[in-house]
N, C-alpha and C positions, 0 to 999 in steps of 0.2 A: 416805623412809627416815629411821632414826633415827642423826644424826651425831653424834659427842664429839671434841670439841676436848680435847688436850691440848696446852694454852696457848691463852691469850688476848691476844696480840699480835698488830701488824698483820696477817701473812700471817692469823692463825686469825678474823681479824674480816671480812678480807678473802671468806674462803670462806665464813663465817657467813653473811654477807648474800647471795652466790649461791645459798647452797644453802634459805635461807631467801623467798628469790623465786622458787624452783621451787616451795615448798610443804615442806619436809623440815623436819622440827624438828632443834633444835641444842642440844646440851649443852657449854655450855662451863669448862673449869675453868683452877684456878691453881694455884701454891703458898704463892695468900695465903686460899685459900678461899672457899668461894661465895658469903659476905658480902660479897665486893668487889668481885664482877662484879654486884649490885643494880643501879648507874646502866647499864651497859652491856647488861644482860639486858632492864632498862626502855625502854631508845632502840630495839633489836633486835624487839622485840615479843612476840606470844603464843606466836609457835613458837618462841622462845629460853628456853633456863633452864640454872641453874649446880649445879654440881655436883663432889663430888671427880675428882680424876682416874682413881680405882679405879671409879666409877661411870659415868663420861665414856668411859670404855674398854667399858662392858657395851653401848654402841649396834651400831646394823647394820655400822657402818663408824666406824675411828677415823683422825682427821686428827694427829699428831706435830707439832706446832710449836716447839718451845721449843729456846731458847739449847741450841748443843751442851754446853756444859761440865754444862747439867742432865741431858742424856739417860739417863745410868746411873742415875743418881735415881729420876726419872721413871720409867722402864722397871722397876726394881727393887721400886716402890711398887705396880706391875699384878699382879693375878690373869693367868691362864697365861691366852692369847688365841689359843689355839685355831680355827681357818678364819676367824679374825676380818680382813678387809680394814686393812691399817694402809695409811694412807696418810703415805710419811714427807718432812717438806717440810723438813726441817733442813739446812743445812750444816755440815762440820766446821770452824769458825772455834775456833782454838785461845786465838783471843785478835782484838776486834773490829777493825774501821778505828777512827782513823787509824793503828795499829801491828798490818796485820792478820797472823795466822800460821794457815796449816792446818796442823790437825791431821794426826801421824805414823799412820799405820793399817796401815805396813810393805804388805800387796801386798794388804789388805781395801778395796773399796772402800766409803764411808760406811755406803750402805745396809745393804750385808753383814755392817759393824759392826752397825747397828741391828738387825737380823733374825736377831743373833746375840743380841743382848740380850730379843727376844722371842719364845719359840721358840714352834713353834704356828700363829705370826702370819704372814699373808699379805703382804710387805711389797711395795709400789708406790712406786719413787722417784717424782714426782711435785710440781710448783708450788717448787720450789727454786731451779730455774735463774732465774725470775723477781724483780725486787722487789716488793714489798708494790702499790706503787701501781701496777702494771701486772696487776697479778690481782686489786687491786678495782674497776680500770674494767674499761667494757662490751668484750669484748674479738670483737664483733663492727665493725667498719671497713669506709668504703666499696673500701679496695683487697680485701679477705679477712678473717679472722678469724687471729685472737691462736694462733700452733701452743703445745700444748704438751707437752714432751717426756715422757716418761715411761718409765721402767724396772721390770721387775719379772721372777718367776720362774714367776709361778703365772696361768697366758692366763685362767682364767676372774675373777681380782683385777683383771687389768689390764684386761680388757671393762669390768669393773663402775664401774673409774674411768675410763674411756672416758666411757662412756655418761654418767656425773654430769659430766661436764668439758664434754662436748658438749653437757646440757644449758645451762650455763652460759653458752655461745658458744663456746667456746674450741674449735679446732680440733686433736684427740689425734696424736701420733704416737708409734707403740711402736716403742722403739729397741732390744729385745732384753731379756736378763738381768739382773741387778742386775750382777752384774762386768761384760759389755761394755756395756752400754748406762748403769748406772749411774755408768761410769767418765764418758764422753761428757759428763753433764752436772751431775758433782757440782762443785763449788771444783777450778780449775787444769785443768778440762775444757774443751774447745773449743767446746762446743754450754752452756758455763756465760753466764748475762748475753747470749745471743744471739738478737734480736728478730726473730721471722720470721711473715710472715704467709701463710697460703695460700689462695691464690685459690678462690671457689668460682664 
């Protein structure tokens, strides 16, 4: 399939290269424009290319990566995305380490923030709970493979990124809705930063 990156930081380079060693091409953008992703589209290969983020968003499936404080932005800057699979990998950091503060969202959990800013959009919590370099290594291991958690509202989005997760190694676990299952492993969540593997 055809993937867009909105952002091009670690987690979104991370998934790049997953999804670009199954064979899927990858659209990645910024908000410094697609003249700045040239060295990084060239180390990436032929299935990688940059692009706006309005453009980045027109693929099969879009990945969410970027700083929360850009997300209103970002999400405001999209055409309406309509059955489009969003896959949202952000957390609400209100302010980064070493002084870090989540964000007040009153009884919204993040994603439900997010999915309020993209209506239409099929939104998948999803590679959040993780750091950057534990979703760019091989997340298959001799004990099992790498779980990874995921939330969403819509079973046939969360198959979809099932299936792209599982081709990657990673082994999926749907933990419900975006408010209960999203709560589980956004910032301040208990299944947040929690490394688990399962046995196969």
């Amino acid at each position: 399939m055809r993937i867009g990156m909105l952002g091009a930081g670690t987690v979104a380079q991370a998934l790049a290269r997953h999804a670009i060693r199954q064979g899927h091409e990858v659209v990645l953008s910024n908000s410094r424009g697609p003249a700045s992703l040239t060295p990084l589209v060239r180390e990436l290969g032929p299935l990688a290319g940059a692009a706006t983020p309005a453009e980045a968003a027109a693929a099969d499936l879009v990945v969410l990566a970027v700083g929360w404080p850009r997300v209103p932005e970002v999400a405001a800057a999209l055409p309406r995305l309509d059955g489009t699979v969003v896959v949202d990998a952000t957390n609400q950091f209100a302010s980064l380490p070493p002084n870090p503060r989540i964000a007040d969202l009153g009884d919204l959990t993040g994603s439900e923030y997010v999915a309020s800013l993209l209506p239409g959009a099929r939104v998948v919590k999803a590679f959040n709970a993780l750091f950057a370099q534990y979703i760019a290594a091989d997340p298959r291991h001799a004990a099992g493979r790498q779980v990874l958690f995921l939330a969403g509202d819509d079973p046939d989005a969360k198959r979809t990124v099932e299936r792209l997760a599982g081709s990657f190694g990673f082994a999926p676990v749907d933990l419900g809705p975006l408010r209960e299952g999203g709560r589980l492993i956004q910032l301040g969540g208990p299944l947040s930063g929690l490394h688990v593997l399962k046995q196969d």
